[in-house]
C-alpha positions as CSV (number, residue, x, y, z in Angstrom):
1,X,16.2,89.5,136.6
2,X,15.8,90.7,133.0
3,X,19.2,89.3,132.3
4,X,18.2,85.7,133.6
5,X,15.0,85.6,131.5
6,X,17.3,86.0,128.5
7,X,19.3,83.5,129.3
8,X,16.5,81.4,129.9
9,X,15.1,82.4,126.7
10,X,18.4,81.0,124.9
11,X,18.2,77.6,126.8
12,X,14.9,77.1,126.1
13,X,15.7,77.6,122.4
14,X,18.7,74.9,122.6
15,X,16.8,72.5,123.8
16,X,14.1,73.3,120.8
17,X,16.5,73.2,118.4
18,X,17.6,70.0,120.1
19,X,14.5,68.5,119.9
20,X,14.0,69.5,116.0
21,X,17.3,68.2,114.7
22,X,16.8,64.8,116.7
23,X,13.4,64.6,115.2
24,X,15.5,65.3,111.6
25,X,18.0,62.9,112.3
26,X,15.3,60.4,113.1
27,X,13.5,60.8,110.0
28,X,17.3,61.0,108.2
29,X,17.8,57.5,109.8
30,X,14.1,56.3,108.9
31,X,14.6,57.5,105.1
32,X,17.5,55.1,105.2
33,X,16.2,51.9,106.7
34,X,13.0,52.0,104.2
35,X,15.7,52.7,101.2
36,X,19.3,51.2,102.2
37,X,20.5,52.6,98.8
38,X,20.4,56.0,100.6
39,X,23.6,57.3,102.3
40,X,21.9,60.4,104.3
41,X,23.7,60.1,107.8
42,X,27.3,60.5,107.4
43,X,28.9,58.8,110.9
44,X,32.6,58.2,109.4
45,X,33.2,61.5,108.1
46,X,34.6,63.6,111.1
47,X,33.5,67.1,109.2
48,X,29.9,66.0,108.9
49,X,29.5,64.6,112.5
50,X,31.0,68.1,113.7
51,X,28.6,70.1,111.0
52,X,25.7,68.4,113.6
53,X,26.5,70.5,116.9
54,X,27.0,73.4,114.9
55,X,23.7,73.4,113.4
56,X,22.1,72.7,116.4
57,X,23.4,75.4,118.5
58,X,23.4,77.7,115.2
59,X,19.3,77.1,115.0
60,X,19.3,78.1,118.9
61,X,21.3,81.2,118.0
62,X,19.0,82.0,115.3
63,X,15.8,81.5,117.1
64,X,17.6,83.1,120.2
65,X,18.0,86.7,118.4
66,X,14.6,86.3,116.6
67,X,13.9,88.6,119.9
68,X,15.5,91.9,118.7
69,X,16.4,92.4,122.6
70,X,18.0,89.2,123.0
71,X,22.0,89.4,123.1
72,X,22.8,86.0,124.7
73,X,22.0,84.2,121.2
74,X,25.7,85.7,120.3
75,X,27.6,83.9,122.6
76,X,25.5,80.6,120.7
77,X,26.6,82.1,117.7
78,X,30.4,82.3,118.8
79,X,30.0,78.8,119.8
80,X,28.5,78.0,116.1
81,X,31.2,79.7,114.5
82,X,34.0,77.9,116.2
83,X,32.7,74.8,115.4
84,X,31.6,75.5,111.5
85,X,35.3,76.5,110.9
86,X,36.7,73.4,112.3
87,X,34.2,72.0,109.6
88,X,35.4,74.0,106.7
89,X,38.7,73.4,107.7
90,X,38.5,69.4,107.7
91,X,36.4,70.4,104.4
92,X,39.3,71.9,102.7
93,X,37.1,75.0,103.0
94,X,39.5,77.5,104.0
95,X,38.0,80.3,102.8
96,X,35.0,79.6,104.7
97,X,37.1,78.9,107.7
98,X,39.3,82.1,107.6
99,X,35.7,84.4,107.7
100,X,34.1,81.8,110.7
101,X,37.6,82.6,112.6
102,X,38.7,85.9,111.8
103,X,35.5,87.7,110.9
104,X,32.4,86.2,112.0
105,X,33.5,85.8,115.4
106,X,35.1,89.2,116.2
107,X,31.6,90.5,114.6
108,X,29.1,88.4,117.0
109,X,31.5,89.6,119.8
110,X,30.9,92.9,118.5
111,X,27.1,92.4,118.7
112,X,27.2,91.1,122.5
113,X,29.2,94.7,123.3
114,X,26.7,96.8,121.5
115,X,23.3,94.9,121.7
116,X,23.7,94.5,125.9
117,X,25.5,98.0,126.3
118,X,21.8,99.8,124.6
119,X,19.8,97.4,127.0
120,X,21.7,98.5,129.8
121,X,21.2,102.1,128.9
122,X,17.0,101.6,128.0
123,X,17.3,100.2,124.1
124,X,14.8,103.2,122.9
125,X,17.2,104.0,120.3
126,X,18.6,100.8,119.3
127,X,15.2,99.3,117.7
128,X,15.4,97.4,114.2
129,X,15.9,99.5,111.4
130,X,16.0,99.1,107.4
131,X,18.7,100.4,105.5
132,X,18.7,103.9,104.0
133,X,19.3,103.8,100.4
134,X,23.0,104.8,100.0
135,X,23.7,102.0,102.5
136,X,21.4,99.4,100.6
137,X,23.4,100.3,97.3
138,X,26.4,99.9,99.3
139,X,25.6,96.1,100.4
140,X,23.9,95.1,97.3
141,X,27.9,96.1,96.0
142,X,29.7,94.0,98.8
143,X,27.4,91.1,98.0
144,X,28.7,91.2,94.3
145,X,32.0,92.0,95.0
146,X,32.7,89.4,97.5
147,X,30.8,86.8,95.5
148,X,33.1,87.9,92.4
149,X,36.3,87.5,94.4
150,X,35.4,84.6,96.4
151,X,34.8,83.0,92.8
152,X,38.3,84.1,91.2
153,X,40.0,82.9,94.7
154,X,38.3,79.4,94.0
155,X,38.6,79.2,90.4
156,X,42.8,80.3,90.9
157,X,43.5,79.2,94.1
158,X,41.0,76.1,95.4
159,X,39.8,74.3,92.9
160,X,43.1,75.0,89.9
161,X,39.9,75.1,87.1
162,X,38.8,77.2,84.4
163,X,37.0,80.5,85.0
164,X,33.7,78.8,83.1
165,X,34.2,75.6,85.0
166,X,32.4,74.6,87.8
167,X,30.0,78.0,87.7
168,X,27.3,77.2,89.2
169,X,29.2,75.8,92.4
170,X,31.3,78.4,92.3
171,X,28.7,81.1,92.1
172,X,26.7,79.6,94.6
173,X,29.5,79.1,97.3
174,X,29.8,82.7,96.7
175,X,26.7,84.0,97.6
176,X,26.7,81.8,100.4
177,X,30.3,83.5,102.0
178,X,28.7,87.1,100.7
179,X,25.5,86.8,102.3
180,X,26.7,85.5,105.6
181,X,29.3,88.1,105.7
182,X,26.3,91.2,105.3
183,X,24.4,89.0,107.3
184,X,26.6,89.1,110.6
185,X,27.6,92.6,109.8
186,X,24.2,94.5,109.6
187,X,23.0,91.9,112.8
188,X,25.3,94.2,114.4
189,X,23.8,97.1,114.3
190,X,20.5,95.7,114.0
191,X,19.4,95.9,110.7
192,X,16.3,94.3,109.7
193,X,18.1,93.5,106.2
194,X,20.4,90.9,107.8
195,X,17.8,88.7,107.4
196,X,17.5,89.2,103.7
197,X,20.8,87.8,103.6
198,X,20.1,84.7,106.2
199,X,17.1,84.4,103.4
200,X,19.6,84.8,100.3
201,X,22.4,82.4,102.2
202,X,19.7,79.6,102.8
203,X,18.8,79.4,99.1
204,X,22.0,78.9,97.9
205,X,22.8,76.3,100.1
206,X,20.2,74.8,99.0
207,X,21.2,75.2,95.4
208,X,24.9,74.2,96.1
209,X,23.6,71.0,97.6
210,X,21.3,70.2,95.0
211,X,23.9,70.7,92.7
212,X,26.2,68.4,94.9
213,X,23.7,66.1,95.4
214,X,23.9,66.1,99.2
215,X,20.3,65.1,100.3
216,X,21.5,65.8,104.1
217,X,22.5,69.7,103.5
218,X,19.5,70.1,101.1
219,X,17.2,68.8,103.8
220,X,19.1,71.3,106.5
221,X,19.2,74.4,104.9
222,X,15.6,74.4,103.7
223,X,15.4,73.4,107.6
224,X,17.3,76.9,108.2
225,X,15.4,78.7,105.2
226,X,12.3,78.1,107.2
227,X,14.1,79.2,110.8
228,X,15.6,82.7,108.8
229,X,12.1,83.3,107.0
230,X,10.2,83.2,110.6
231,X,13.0,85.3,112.4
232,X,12.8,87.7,109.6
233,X,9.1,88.2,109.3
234,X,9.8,88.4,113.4
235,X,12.0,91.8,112.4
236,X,9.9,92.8,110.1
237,X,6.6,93.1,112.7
238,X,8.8,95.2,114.7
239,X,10.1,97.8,112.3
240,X,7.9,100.6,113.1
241,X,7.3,102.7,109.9
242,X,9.5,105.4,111.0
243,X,12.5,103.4,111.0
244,X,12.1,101.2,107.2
245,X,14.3,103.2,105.4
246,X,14.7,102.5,101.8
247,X,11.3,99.9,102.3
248,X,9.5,103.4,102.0
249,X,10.0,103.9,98.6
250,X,8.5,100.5,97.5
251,X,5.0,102.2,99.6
252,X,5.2,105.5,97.2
């Protein structure tokens, strides 16, 4: 029974996210009609029309494991990450593409075994957690270091430019690839810093596509900045103050 009310729990949020993103595209479609100079809604190009699924079903996976109990918004996510590599991939992204594949997938799959095994044997010990400090100094250094390499691969190997060129583009697709990596990892063992990251990812997409000048993306990730922020704060409210780790320094 308790299964079935989860999987309820992740239809209802499909159809939520559903609703939201047709409710978005209408007021996309709106914005154009009232100013025809506007291209917002992006039919012709195959990796934008496949970009749409994704971020619906990747809303429902987000709101879906908002509940710290809720394993069945992986299998959303596994969906999502299929379907975002395809995008990268007719994107020329293939960076992005090789993580959705080869990482983020075999992570979320990883989150389904443990986050249904602990609720199968009570959950008491699998609640949201902060870091500890050695661990937080230890991601802080993965987020730089794969932002750092992911910029050298682009400068040398994507984009065939300077290391000064293109900076802010580069920096920013960085921190997007970094975040989302610590982000899937730590949701693994549910760590109430993932969501840092989810916070950290949406505001550079929304920098990238600023910088870009893509009004749709700008629009969708400060759509997801808002989804991460309430899922977060969600976390947050149930990190009982035994179990903030390195957050208890900031209270001395």
């Amino acid at each position: 029974m308790k299964n079935t009310q989860l999987w309820r729990a992740l239809g209802r949020n499909t159809i939520i996210s559903m609703v939201l993103f047709g409710a978005l595209l209408g007021l996309l479609w709106l914005a154009e009609m009232i100013f025809p100079s506007m291209t917002l809604l992006k039919w012709h190009d195959p990796a934008w029309v496949v970009g749409i699924p994704a971020s619906i079903i990747g809303v429902a996976y987000i709101l879906t494991i908002r509940d710290p109990h809720n394993y069945t918004g992986f299998y959303a996510g596994i969906i999502m990450s299929i379907l975002l590599g395809i995008q990268f991939i007719l994107q020329g992204g293939y960076d992005s593409a090789f993580l959705f594949f080869l990482v983020f997938i075999p992570f979320q799959m990883m989150s389904i075994y443990k986050w249904s095994r602990n609720k199968e044997e009570g959950g008491a010990s699998f609640e949201p957690k902060f870091l500890d400090t050695p661990r937080l100094v230890m991601s802080i250094a993965m987020l730089v270091i794969i932002t750092a390499g992911d910029y050298v691969l682009s400068t040398f190997a994507l984009m065939h430019d300077g290391l000064t060129d293109n900076m802010p583009v580069k920096i920013l697709n960085g921190l997007l690839i970094s975040s989302s990596f610590l982000a899937n990892y730590w949701l693994i063992y549910r760590k109430t810093d993932s969501w840092i990251y989810w916070f950290i990812y949406s505001v550079a997409g929304i920098g990238l596509f600023i910088i870009l000048g893509n009004v749709f993306s700008i629009v969708l990730f400060t759509f997801f900045l808002v989804i991460n922020s309430m899922a977060g704060l969600a976390w947050i409210k149930g990190t009982t103050d035994e179990n903030l780790g390195w957050v208890k320094m900031l209270k001395r």
